[in-house]
C-alpha positions in Angstrom: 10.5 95.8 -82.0 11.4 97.2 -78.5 13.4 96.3 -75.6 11.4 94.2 -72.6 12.4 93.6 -69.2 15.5 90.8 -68.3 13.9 87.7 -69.2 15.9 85.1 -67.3 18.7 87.2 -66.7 19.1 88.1 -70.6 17.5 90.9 -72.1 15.2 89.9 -74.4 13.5 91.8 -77.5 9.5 91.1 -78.3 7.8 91.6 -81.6 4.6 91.6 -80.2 2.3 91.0 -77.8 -0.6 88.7 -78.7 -4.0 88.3 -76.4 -7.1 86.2 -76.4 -9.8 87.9 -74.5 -13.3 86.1 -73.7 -16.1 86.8 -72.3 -14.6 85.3 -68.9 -11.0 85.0 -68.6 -7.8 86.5 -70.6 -4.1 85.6 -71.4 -1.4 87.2 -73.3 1.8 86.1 -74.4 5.3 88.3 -74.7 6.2 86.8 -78.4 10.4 87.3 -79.4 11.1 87.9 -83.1 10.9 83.7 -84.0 7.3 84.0 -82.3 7.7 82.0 -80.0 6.6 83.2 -76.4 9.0 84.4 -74.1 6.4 85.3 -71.5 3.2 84.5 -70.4 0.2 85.6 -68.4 -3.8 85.3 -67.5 -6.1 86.4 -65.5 -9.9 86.4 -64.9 -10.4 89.9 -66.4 -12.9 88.5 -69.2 -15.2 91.0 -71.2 -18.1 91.1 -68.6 -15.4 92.1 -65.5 -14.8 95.3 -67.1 -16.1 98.1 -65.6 -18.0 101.2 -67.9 -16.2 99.4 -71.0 -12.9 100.8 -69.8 -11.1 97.9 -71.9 -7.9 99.6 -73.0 -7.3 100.9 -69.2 -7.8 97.6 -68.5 -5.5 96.2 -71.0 -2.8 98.8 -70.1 -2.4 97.6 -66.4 -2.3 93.7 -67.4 -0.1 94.6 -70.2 2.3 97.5 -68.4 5.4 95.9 -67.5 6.1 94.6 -71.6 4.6 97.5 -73.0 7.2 99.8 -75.0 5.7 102.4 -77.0 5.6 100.8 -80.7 5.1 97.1 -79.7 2.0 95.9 -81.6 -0.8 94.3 -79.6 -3.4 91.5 -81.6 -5.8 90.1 -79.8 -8.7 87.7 -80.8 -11.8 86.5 -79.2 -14.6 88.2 -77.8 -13.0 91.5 -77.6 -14.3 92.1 -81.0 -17.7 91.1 -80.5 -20.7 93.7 -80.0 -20.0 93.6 -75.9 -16.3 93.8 -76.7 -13.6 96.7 -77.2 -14.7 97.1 -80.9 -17.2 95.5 -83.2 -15.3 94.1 -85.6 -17.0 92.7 -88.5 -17.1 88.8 -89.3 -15.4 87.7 -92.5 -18.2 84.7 -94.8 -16.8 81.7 -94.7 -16.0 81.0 -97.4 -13.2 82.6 -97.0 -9.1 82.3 -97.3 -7.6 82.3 -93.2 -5.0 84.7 -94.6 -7.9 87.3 -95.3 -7.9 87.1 -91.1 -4.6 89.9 -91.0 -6.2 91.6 -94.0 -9.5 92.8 -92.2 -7.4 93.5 -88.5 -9.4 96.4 -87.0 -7.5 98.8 -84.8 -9.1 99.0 -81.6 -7.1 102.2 -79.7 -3.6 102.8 -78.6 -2.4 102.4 -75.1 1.1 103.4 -73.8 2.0 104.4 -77.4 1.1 100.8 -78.9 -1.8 100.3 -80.7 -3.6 97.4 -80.4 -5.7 95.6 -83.2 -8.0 92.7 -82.8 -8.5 89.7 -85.5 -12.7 89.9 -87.0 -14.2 86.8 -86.4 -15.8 84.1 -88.9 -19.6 83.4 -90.1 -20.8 80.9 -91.8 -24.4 81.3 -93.1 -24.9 77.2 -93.3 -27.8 75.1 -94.3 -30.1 74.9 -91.5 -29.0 78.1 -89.4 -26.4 81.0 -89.5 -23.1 80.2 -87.4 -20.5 82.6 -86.2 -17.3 82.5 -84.2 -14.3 85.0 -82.4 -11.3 83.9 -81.8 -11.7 80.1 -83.3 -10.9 81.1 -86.3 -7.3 81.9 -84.8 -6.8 78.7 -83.2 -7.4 76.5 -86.7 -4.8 79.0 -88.4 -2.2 78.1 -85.5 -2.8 74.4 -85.5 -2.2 74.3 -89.4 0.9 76.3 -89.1 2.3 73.9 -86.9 1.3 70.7 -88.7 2.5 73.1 -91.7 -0.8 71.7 -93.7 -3.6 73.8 -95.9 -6.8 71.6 -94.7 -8.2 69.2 -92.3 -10.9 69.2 -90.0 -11.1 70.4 -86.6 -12.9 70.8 -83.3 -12.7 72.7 -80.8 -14.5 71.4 -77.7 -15.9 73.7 -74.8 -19.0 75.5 -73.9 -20.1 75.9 -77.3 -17.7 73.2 -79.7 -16.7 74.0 -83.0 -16.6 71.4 -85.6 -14.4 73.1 -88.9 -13.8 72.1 -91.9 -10.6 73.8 -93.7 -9.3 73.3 -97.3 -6.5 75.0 -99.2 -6.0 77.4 -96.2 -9.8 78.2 -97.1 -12.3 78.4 -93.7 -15.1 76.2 -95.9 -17.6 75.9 -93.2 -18.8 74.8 -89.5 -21.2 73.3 -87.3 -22.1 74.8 -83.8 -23.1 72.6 -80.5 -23.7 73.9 -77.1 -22.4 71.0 -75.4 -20.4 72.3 -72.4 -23.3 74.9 -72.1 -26.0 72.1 -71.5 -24.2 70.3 -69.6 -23.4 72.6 -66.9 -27.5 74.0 -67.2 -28.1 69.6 -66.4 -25.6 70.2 -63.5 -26.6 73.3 -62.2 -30.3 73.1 -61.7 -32.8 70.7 -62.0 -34.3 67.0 -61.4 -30.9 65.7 -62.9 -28.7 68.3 -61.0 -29.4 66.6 -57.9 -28.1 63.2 -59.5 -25.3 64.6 -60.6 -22.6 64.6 -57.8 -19.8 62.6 -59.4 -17.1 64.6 -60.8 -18.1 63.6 -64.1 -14.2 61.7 -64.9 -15.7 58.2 -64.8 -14.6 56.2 -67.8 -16.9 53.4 -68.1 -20.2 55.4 -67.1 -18.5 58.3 -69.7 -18.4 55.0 -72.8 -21.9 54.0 -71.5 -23.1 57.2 -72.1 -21.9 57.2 -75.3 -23.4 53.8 -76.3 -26.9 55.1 -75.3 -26.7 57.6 -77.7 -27.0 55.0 -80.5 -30.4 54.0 -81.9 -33.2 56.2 -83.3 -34.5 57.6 -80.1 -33.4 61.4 -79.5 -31.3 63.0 -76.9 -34.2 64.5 -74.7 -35.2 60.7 -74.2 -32.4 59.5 -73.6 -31.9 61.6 -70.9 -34.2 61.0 -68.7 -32.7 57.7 -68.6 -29.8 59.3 -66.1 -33.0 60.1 -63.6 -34.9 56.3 -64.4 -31.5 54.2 -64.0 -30.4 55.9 -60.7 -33.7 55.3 -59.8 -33.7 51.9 -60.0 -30.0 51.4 -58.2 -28.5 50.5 -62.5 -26.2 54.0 -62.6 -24.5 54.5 -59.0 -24.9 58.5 -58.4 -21.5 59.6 -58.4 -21.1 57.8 -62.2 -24.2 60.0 -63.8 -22.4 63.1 -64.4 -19.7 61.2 -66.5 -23.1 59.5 -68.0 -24.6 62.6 -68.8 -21.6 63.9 -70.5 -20.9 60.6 -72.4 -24.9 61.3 -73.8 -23.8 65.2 -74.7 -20.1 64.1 -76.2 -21.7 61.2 -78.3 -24.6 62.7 -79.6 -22.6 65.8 -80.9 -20.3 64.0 -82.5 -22.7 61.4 -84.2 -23.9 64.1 -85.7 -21.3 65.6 -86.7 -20.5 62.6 -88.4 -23.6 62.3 -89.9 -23.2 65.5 -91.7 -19.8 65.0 -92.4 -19.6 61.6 -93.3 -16.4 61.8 -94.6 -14.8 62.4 -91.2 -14.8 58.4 -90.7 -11.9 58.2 -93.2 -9.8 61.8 -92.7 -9.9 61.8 -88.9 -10.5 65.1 -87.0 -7.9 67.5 -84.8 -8.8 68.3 -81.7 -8.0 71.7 -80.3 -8.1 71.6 -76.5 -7.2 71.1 -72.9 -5.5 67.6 -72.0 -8.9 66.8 -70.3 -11.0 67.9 -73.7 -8.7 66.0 -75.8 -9.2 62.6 -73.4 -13.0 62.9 -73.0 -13.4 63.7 -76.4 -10.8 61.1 -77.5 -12.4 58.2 -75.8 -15.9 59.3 -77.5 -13.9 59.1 -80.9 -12.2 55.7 -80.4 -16.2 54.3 -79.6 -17.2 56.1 -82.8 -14.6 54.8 -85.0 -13.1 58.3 -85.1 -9.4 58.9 -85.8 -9.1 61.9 -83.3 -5.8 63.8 -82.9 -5.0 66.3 -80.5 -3.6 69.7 -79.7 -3.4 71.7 -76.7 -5.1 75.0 -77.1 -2.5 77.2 -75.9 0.4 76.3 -78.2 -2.2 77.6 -81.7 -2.8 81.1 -80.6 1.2 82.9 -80.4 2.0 81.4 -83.8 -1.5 82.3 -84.9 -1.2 85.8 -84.2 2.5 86.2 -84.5 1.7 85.0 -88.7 -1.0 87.4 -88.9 0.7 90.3 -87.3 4.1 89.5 -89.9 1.0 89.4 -92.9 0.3 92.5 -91.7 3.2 94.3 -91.5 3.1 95.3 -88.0 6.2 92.7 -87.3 9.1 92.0 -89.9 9.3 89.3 -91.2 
């Protein structure tokens, strides 16, 4: 442990420092010896912002004011990826989420800490291979604080995460580029020029939803955002929130589908407030027991518990 800076007014002692890095955005947390965070921080310094893959200068100036030399740094995400600080290899699902502080890689050492980042997961599933960074750390933090050993659970975004967990075991997951298509529909094309609303509308949102049922696929269905404005049945500031009811409900019908379970266990959702509504109200349609967790209160305990399995933090 080392001594930080006051903290208000008191001076406070951190175990660690734990860090998710993406490929867009980062954030760190100042965790005390309980792991709870003391401080926190972010900023737009993602993977692809770093200049000449100078990643642990870059780390050192976000990071300078808590570093003391000896403090562990964990990070997960991205950071371990192929474009990232080190490669770190994925662990198969499946696999036990403890084996997560068994395989921490040790990516360098700045200001006389060194920092480690947490490998990723794949899953090599029925129809395709799946892989995920920093996921994997987020389902470990939400079952430490439900203090469970399974469930399933999703985390929505541009690529959602559907996982299923059992005995503290990572058994397998399903992949959907939902936020990714729906910003592609937004951003360019015939429906981009439909889509002006901000995409928050709750009925157009349900109505999406509802014309996701039925045996017709989602490229058809589609086009019906382009044929009902076109005939004055969907106002145009209400087809964004269409669009994204048609992306919501027709991941998570099939997610169902695979998982048909789900109707009866109920699924946790790992998110902003705004995920956790939109996906909430797609759930309640569905017949979905959806619960839900705000994504920045798994990650500290996450890697605070792996960091302690790990030895780089007492217990």
């Amino acid at each position: 442990m080392a001594v930080s800076e006051p903290y208000n007014g008191v001076m406070t002692t951190y175990s660690c420092i734990a860090v998710d890095w993406g490929s867009t955005n980062r954030r760190a947390w100042a965790l005390g010896a309980d792991g709870k965070a003391l401080q926190e921080r972010a900023d737009s310094a993602g993977l692809l912002a770093i200049q000449e893959r100078r990643f642990g200068e870059s780390l050192e100036t976000f990071l300078r004011d808590w570093l003391t030399p000896g403090l562990p740094v964990v990070m997960a995400g991205m950071v371990g990826s192929r474009m990232g600080w080190v490669e770190v290899p994925y662990l198969a699902a499946p696999t036990p989420l403890a084996d997560l502080a068994k395989a921490l890689t040790k990516a360098g050492r700045i200001a006389d800490s060194d920092c480690w980042i947490v490998p990723g997961v794949c899953f090599d599933g029925p129809a395709q291979p799946e892989v995920m960074r920093g996921e994997e750390c987020q389902m470990l933090g939400a079952l430490l604080r439900q203090r469970r050993t399974d469930g399933v659970f999703l985390t929505p975004g541009t690529h959602s995460k559907w996982v299923r967990v059992a005995d503290g075991k990572l058994l397998e997951f399903r992949t959907y580029i939902t936020g990714e298509m729906f910003n592609l529909l937004r951003q360019s094309g015939t429906l981009a020029q439909l889509m002006t609303g901000e995409g928050d509308d709750e009925a157009a949102f349900a109505q999406g939803v509802q014309a996701t049922a039925g045996e017709s696929e989602l490229l058809n269905r589609l086009f019906s955002a382009r044929s009902l404005a076109l005939f004055n049945r969907l106002p145009g500031d209400k087809i964004a929130s269409y669009v994204s009811g048609m992306l919501v409900g027709t991941e998570m019908r099939d997610a169902l589908a695979a998982w048909p379970d789900l109707g009866r266990s109920g699924v946790t959702c790992i998110g902003s407030a705004g995920m956790i509504a939109r996906y909430g109200a797609c759930a309640s349609l569905l017949g979905l027991e959806l619960h839900g967790i705000d994504n920045k209160d798994v990650l500290p305990p996450a890697l605070f518990w792996i960091a302690q399995q790990a030895g780089l933090v007492s217990r």
